[in-house]
N, CA, C and O atoms as CSV, one atom per row, in Angstrom:
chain,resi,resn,atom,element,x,y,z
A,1,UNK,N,N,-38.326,-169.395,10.728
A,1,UNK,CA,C,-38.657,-170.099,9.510
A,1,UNK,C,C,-37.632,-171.194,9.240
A,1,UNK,O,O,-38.053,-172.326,9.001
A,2,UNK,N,N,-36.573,-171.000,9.254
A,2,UNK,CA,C,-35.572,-172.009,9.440
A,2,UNK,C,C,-35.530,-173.044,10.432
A,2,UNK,O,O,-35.267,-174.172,10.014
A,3,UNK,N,N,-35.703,-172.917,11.477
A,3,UNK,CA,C,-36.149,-173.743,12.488
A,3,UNK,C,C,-37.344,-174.638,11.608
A,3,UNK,O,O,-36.953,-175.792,11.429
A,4,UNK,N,N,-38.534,-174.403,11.096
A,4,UNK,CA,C,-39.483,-175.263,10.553
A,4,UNK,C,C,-38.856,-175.520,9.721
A,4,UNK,O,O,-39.479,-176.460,9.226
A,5,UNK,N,N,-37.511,-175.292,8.799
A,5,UNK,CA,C,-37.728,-175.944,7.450
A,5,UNK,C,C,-37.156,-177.314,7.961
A,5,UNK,O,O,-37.431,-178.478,7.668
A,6,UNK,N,N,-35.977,-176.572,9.105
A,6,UNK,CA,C,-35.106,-177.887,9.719
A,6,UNK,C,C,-35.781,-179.431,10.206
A,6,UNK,O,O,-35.661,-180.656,10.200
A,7,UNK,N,N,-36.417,-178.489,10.537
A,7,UNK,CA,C,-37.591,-179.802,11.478
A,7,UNK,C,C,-38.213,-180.752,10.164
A,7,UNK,O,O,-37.921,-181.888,9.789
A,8,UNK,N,N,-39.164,-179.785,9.672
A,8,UNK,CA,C,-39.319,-180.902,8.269
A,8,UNK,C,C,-38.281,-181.877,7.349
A,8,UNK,O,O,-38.558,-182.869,6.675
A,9,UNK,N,N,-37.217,-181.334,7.539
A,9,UNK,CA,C,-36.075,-182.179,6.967
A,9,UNK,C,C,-35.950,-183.309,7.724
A,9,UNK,O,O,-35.553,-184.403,7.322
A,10,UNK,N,N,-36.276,-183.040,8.761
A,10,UNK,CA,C,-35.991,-184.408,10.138
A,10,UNK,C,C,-36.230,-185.624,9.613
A,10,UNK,O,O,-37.434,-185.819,9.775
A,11,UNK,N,N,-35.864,-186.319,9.208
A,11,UNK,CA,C,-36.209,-187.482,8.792
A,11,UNK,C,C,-37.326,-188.463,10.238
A,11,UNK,O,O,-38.438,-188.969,10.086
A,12,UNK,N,N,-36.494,-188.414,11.465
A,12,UNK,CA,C,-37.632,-188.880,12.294
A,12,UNK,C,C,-38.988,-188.040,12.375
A,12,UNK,O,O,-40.133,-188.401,12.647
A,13,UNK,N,N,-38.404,-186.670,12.011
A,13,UNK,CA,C,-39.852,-185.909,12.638
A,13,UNK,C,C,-40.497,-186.296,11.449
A,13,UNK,O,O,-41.563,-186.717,11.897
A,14,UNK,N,N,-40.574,-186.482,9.753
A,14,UNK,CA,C,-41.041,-187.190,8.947
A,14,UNK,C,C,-41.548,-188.281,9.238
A,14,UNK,O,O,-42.753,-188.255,8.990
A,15,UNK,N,N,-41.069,-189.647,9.822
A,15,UNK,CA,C,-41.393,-190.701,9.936
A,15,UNK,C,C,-42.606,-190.459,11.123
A,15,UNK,O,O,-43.690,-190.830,10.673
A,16,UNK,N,N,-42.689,-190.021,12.288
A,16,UNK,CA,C,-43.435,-189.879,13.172
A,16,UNK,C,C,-44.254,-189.120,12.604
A,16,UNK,O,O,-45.260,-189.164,13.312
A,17,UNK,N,N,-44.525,-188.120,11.339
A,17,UNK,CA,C,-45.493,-187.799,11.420
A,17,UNK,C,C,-46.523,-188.318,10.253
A,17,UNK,O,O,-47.589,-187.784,9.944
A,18,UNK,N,N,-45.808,-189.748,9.562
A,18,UNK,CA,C,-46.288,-190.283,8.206
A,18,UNK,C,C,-47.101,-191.478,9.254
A,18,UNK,O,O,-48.308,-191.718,9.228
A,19,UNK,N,N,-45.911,-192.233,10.301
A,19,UNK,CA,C,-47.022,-192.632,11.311
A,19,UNK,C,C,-48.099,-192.817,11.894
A,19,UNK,O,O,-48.912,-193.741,11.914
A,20,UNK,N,N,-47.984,-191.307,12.630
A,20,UNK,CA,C,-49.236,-190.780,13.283
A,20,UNK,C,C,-50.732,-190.428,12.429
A,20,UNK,O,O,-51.880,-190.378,12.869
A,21,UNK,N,N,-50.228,-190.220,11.092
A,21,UNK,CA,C,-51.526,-189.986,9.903
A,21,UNK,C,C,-51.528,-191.189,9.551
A,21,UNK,O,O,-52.649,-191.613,9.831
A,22,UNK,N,N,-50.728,-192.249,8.953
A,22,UNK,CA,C,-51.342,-193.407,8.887
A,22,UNK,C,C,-52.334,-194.274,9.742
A,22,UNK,O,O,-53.282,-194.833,9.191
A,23,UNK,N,N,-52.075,-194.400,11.311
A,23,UNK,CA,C,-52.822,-195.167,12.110
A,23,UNK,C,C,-53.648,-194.057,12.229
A,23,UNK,O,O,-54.684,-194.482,11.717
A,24,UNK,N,N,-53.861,-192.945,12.559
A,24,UNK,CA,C,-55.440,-192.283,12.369
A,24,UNK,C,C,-56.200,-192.595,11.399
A,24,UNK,O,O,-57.276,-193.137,11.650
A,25,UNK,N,N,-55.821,-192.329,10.080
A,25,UNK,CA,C,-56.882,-192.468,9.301
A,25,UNK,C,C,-56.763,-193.941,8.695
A,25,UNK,O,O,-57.785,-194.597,8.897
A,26,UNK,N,N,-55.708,-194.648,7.967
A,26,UNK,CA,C,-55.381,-195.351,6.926
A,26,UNK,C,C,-55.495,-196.744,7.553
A,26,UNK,O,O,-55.593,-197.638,6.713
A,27,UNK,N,N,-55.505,-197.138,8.835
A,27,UNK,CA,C,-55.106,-198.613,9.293
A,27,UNK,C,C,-56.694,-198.853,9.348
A,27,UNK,O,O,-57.616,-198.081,9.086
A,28,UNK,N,N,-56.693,-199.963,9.708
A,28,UNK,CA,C,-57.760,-201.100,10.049
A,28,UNK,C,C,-58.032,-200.835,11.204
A,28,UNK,O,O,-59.208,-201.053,11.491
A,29,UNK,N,N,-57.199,-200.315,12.257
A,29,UNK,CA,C,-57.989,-200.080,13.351
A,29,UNK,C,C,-57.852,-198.403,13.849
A,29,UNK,O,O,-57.366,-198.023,14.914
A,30,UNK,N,N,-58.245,-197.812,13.104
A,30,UNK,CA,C,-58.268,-196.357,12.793
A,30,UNK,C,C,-59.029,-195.547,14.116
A,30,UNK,O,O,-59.542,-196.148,15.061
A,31,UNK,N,N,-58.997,-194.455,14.008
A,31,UNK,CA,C,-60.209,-193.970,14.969
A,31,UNK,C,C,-61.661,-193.885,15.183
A,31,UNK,O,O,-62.396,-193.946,16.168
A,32,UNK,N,N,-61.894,-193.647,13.325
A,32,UNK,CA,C,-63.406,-193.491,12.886
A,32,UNK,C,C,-64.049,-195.508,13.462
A,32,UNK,O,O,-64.999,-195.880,14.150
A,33,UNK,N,N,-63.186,-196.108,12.896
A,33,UNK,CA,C,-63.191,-197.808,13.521
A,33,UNK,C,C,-63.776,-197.219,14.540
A,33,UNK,O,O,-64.928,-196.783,14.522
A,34,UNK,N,N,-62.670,-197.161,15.890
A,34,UNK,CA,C,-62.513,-197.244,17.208
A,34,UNK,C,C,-64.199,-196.874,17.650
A,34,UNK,O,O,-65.016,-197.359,18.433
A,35,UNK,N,N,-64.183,-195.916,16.822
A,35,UNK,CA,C,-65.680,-195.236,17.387
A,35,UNK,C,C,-66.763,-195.920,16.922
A,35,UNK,O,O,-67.463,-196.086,17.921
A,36,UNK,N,N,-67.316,-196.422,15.965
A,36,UNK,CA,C,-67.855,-197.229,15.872
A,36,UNK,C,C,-67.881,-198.434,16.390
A,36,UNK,O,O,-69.029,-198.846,16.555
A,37,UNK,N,N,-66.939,-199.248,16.748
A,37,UNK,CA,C,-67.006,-200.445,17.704
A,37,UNK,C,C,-67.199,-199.596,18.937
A,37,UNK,O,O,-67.923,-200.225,19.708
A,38,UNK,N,N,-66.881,-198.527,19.401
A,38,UNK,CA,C,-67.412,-198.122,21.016
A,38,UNK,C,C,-68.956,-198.012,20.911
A,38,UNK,O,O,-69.618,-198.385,21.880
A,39,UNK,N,N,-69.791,-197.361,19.432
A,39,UNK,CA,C,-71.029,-197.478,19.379
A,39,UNK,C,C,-71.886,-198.523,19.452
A,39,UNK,O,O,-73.076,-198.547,19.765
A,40,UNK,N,N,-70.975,-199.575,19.055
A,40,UNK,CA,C,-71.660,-201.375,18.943
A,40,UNK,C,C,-71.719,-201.784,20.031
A,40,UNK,O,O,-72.702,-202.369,20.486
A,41,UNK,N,N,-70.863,-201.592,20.532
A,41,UNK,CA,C,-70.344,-202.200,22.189
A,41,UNK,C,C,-71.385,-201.485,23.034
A,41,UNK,O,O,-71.961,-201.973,24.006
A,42,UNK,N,N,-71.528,-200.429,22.603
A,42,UNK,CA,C,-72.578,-199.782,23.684
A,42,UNK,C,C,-73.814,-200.247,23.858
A,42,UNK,O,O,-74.220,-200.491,24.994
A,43,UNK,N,N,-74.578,-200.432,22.773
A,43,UNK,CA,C,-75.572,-200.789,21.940
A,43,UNK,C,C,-75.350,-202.778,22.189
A,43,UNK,O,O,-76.428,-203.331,22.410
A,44,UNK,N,N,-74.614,-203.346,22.170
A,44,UNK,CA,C,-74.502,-204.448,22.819
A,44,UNK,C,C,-74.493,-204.552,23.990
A,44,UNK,O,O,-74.884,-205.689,24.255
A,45,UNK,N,N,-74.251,-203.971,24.931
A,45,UNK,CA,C,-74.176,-204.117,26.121
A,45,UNK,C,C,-75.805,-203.648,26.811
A,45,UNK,O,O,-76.166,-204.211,27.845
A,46,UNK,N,N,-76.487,-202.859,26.314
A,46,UNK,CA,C,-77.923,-202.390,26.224
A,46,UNK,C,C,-78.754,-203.676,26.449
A,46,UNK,O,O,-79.347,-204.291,27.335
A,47,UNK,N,N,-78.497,-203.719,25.323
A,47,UNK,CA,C,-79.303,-205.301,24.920
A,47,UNK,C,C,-78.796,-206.807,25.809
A,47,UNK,O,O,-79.431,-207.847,25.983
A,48,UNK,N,N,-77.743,-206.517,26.150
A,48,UNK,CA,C,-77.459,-207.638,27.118
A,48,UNK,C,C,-78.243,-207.296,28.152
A,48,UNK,O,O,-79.088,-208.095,28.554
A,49,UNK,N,N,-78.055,-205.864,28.829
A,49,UNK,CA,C,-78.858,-205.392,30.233
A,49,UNK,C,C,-80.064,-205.689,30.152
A,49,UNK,O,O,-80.603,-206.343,31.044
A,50,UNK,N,N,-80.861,-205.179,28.843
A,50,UNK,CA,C,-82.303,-206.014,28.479
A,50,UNK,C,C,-82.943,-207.020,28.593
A,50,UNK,O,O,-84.061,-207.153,29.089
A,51,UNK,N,N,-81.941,-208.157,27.920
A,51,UNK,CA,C,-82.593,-209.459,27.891
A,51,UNK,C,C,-82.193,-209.983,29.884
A,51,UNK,O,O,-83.001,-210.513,30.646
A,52,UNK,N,N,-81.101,-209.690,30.128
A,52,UNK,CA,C,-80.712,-210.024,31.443
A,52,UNK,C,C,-82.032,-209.984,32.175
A,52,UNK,O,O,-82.474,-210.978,32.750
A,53,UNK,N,N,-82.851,-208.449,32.136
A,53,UNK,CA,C,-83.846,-207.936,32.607
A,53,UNK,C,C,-85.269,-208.958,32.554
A,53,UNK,O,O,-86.090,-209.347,33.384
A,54,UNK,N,N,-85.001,-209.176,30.804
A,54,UNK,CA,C,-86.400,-209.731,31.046
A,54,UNK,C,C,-86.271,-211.524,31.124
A,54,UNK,O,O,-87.305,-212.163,30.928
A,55,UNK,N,N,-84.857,-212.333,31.440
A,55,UNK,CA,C,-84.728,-213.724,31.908
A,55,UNK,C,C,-85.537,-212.704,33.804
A,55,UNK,O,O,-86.614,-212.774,34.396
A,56,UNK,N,N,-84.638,-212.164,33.961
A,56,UNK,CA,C,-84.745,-212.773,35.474
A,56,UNK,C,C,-86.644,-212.616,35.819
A,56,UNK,O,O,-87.260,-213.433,36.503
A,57,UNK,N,N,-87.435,-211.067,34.984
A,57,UNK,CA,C,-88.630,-211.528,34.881
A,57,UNK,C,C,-89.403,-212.528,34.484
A,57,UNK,O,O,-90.607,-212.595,34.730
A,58,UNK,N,N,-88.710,-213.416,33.806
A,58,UNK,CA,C,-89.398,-214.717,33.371
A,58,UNK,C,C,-89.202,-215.451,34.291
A,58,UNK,O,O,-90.179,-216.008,34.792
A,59,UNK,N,N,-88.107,-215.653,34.727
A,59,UNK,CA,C,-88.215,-216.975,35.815
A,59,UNK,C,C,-88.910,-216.290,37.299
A,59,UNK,O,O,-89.458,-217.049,38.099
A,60,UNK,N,N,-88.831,-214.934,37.541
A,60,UNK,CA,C,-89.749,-214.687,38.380
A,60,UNK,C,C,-91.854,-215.417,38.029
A,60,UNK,O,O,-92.496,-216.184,38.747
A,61,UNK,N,N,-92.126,-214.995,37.201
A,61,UNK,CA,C,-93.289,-215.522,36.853
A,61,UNK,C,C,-93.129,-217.190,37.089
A,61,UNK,O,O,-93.712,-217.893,37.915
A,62,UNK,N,N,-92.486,-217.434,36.432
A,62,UNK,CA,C,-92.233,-219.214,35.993
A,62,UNK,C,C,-92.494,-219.834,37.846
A,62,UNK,O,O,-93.221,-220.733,38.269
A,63,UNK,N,N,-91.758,-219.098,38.418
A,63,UNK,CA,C,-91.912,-219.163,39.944
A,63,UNK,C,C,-93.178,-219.026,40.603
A,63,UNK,O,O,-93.659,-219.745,41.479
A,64,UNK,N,N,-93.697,-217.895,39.999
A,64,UNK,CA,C,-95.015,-217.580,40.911
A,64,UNK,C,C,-96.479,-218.478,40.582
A,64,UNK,O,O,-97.477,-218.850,41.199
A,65,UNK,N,N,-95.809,-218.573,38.956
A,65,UNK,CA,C,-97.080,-220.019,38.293
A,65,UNK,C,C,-97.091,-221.159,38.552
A,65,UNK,O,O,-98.058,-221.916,38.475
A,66,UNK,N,N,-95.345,-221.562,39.098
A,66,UNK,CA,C,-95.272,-223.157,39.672
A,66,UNK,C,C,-95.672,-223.542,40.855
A,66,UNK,O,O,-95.967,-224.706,41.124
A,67,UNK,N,N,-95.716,-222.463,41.753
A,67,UNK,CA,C,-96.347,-222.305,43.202
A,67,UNK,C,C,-97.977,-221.955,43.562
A,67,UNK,O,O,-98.739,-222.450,44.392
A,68,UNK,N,N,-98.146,-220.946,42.622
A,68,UNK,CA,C,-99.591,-220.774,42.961
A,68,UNK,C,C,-100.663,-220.983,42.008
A,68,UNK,O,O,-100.657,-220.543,40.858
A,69,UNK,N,N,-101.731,-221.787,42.622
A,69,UNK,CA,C,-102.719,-222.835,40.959
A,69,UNK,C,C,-103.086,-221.632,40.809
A,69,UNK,O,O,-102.943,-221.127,39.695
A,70,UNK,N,N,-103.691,-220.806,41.961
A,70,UNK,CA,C,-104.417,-219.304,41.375
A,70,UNK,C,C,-103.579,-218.001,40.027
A,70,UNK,O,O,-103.891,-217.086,39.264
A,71,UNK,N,N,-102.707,-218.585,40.376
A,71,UNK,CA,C,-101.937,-217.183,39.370
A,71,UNK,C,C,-101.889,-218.381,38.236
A,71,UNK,O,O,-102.058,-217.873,37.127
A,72,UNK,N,N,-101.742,-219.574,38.173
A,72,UNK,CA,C,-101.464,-220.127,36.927
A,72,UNK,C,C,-103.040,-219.948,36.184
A,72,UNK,O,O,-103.368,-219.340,35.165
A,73,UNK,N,N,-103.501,-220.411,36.746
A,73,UNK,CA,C,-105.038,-220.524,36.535
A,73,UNK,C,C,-105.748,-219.404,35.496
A,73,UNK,O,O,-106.352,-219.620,34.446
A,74,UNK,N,N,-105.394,-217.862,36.314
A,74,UNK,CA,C,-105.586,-216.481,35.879
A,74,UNK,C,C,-104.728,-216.094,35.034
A,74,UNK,O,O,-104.738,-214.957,34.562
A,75,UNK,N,N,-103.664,-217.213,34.661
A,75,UNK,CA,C,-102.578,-216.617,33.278
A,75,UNK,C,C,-103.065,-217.145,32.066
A,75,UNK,O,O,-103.225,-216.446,31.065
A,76,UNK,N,N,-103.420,-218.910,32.138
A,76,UNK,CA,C,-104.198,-219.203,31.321
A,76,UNK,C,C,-105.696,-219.239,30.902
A,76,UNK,O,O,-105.972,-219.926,29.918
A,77,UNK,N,N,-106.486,-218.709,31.410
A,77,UNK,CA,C,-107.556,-217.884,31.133
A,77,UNK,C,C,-107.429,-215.970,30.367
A,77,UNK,O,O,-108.121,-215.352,29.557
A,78,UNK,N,N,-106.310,-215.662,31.088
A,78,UNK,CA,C,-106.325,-213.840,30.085
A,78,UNK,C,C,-105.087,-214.254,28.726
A,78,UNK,O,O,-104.986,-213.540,27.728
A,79,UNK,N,N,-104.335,-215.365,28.921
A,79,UNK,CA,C,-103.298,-215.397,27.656
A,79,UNK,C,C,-103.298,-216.354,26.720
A,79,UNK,O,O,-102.363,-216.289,25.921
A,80,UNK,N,N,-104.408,-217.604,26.523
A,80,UNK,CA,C,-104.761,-218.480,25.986
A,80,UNK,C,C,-106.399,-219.139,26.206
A,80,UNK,O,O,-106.832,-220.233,25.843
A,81,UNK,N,N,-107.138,-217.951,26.986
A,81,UNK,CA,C,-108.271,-218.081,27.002
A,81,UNK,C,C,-109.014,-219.310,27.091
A,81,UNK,O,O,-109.955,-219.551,26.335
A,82,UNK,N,N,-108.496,-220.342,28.276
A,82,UNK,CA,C,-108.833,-221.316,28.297
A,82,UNK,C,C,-110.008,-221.243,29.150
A,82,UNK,O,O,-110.456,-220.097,29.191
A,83,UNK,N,N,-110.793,-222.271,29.994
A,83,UNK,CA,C,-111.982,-221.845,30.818
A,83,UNK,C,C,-112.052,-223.868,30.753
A,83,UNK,O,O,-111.657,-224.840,30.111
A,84,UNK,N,N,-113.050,-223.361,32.214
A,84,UNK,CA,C,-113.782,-224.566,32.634
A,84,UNK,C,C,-114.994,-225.193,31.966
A,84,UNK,O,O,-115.493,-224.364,31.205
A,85,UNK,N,N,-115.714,-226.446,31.963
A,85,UNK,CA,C,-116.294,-226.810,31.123
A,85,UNK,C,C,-117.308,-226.284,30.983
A,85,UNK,O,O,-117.958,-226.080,29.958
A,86,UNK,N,N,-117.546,-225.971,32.272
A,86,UNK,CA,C,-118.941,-225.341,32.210
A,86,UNK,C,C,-119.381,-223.620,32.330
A,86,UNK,O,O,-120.337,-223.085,32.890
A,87,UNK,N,N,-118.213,-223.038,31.531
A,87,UNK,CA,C,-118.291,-221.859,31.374
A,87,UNK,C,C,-118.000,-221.427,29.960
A,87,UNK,O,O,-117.400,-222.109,29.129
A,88,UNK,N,N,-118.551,-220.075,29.757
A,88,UNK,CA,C,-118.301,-219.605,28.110
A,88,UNK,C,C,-117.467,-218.256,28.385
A,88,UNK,O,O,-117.586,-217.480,29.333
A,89,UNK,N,N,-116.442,-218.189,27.104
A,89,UNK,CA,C,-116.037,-217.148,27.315
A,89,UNK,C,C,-115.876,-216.048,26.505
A,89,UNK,O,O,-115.858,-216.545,25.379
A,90,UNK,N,N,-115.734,-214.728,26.373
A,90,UNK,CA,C,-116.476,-214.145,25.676
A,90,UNK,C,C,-115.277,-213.136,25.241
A,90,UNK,O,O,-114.851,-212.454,26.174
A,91,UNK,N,N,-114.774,-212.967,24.204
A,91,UNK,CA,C,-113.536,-211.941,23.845
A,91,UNK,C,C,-114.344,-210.655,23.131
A,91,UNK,O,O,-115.151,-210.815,22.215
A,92,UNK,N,N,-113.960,-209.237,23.757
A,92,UNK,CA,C,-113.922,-207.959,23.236
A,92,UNK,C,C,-113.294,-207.424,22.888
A,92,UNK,O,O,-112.631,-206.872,23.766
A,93,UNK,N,N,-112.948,-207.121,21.661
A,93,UNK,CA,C,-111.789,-206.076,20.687
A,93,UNK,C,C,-112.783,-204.997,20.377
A,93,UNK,O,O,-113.925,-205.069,19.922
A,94,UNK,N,N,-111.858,-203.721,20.835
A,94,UNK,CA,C,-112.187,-202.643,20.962
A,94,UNK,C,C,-111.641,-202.306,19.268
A,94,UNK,O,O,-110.598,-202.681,18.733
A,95,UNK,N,N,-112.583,-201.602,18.784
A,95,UNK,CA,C,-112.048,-200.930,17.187
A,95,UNK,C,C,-110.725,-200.152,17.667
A,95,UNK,O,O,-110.471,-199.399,18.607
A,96,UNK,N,N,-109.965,-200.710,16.531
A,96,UNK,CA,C,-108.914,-199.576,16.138
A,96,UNK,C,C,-109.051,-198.494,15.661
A,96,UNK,O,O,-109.863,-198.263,14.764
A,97,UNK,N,N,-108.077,-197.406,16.311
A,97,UNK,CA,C,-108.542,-195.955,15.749
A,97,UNK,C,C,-107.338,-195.655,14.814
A,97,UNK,O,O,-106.199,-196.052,15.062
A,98,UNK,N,N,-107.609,-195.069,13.933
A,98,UNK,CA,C,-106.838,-194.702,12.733
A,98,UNK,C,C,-106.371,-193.479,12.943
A,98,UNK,O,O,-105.683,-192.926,12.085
């Protein structure tokens, strides 16, 4: 018991341990922080892998429409429903189910 009271008297062992509870909880860049920017960062980096994902699918297409009239042709007919003059074209929407 003496041994602990000694130690608490420590003035360093005081300072190191007013320290160590300050930057855990009390600073600006705390732990509960830390963890939350590791959650953002994660969650940012997601979304970078994402969009990364869907550039390089775009310029894949962008590629396959600048090269072939047939795939351009068949993109703008199912995604802007365009058509030749002498054809009609005819859109089906299926009812929504509730």
């Amino acid at each position: 018991m003496k041994r602990f009271i000694n130690l608490i008297k420590n003035k360093y062992f005081l300072i190191t341990v007013i320290f160590v509870v300050w930057m855990i909880f009390f600073d600006n860049n705390d732990i509960f922080s830390q963890y939350q920017y590791r959650q953002q960062l994660a969650k940012l980096e997601q979304e970078r892998d994402f969009y990364k994902a869907e550039t390089a699918r775009i310029n894949k297409d962008f590629a396959e429409l600048s090269t072939d009239k047939t795939k351009l042709e068949k993109f703008g007919r199912e995604k802007y429903f365009m058509k030749k003059d002498n054809e009609d074209v005819f859109v089906i929407e299926h009812p929504k189910k509730d």
